[in-house]
N, C-alpha and C positions, 0 to 999 in steps of 0.2 A: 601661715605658709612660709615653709623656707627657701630662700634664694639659693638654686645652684651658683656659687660664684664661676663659675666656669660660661658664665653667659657674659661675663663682662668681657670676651678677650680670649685671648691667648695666657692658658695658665690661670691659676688662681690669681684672687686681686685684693689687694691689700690699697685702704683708702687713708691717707693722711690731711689732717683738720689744725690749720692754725687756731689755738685757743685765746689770740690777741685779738681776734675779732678782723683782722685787717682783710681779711679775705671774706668776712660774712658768713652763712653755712656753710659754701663751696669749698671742698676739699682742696686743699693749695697741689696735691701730687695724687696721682694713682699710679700705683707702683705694680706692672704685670710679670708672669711667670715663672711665679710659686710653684714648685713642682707638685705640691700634694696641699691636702690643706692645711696640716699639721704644722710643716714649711713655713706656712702662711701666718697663721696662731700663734708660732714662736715668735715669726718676726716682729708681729704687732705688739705680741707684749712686753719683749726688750726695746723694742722701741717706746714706747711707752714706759717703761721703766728707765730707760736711760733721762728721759726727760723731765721724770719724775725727779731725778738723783740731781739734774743740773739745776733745778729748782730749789732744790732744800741749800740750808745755810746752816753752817752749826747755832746749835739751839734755838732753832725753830720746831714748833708743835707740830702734830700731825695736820693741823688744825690753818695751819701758816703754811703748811707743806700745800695743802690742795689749793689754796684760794694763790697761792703763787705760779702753780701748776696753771690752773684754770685762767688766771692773767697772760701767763708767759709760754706757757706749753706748749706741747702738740701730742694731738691723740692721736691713734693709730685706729681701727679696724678692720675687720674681716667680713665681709658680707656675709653671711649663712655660717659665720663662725666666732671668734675670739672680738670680744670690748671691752673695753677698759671696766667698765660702769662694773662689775664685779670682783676687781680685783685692784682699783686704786685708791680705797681706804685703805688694805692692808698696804701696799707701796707708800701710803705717807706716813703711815704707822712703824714700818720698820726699817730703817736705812740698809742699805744693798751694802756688802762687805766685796762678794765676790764680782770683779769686773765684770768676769765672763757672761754673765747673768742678764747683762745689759748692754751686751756685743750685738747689738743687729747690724752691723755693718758685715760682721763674716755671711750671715743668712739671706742677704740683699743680692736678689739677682741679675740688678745691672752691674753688677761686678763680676760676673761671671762674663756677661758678657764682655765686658771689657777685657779679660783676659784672653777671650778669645780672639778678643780684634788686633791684639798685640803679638798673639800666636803667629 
């Protein structure tokens, strides 16, 4: 069965996981009001990939890349959408060249809000 995420809230929802353990399985943030889920998807994987990128060290393996990730990280999710689990061997396999790739802070929509409050 799939989760409408739109049951969690306001907006789609994107759930973040301290992978240090300090928080247990409890997601340390839920993050609401993804306009679509696509939105949502993106956000998680730049996220996720940014934290992949802050984890690696020059010449570390792929291999050194996740168990650092997995110490120090944070994973992102999509309820009824985008997880890591499929697409972060290839993230410690190939280093991110293009910033943009791993900009979830433009896709994050309490910055939108904030803009507004400042309007």
């Amino acid at each position: 069965m799939s989760l409408d995420p739109r049951l969690f809230g306001e907006g789609f929802l994107v759930v973040i996981r301290d992978l240090s353990g300090g928080n247990g399985a409890e997601p340390v943030e839920r993050i609401r009001g993804f306009r679509s889920l696509e939105h949502a998807n993106e956000f998680a994987r730049r996220y996720v990939r940014d934290s992949i990128e802050r984890c690696r060290a020059p010449g570390m393996s792929a291999e050194q890349v996740l168990e650092a990730w997995f110490a120090f990280g944070e994973d992102a999710e999509v309820p009824g959408g985008w997880s890591s689990g499929a697409e972060i061997r290839a993230f410690a396999e190939t280093p991110l060249r293009d910033a943009e790739r791993r900009n979830w802070r433009v896709l994050d929509p309490r910055r939108h809000d904030e803009a507004e409050d400042d309007a």
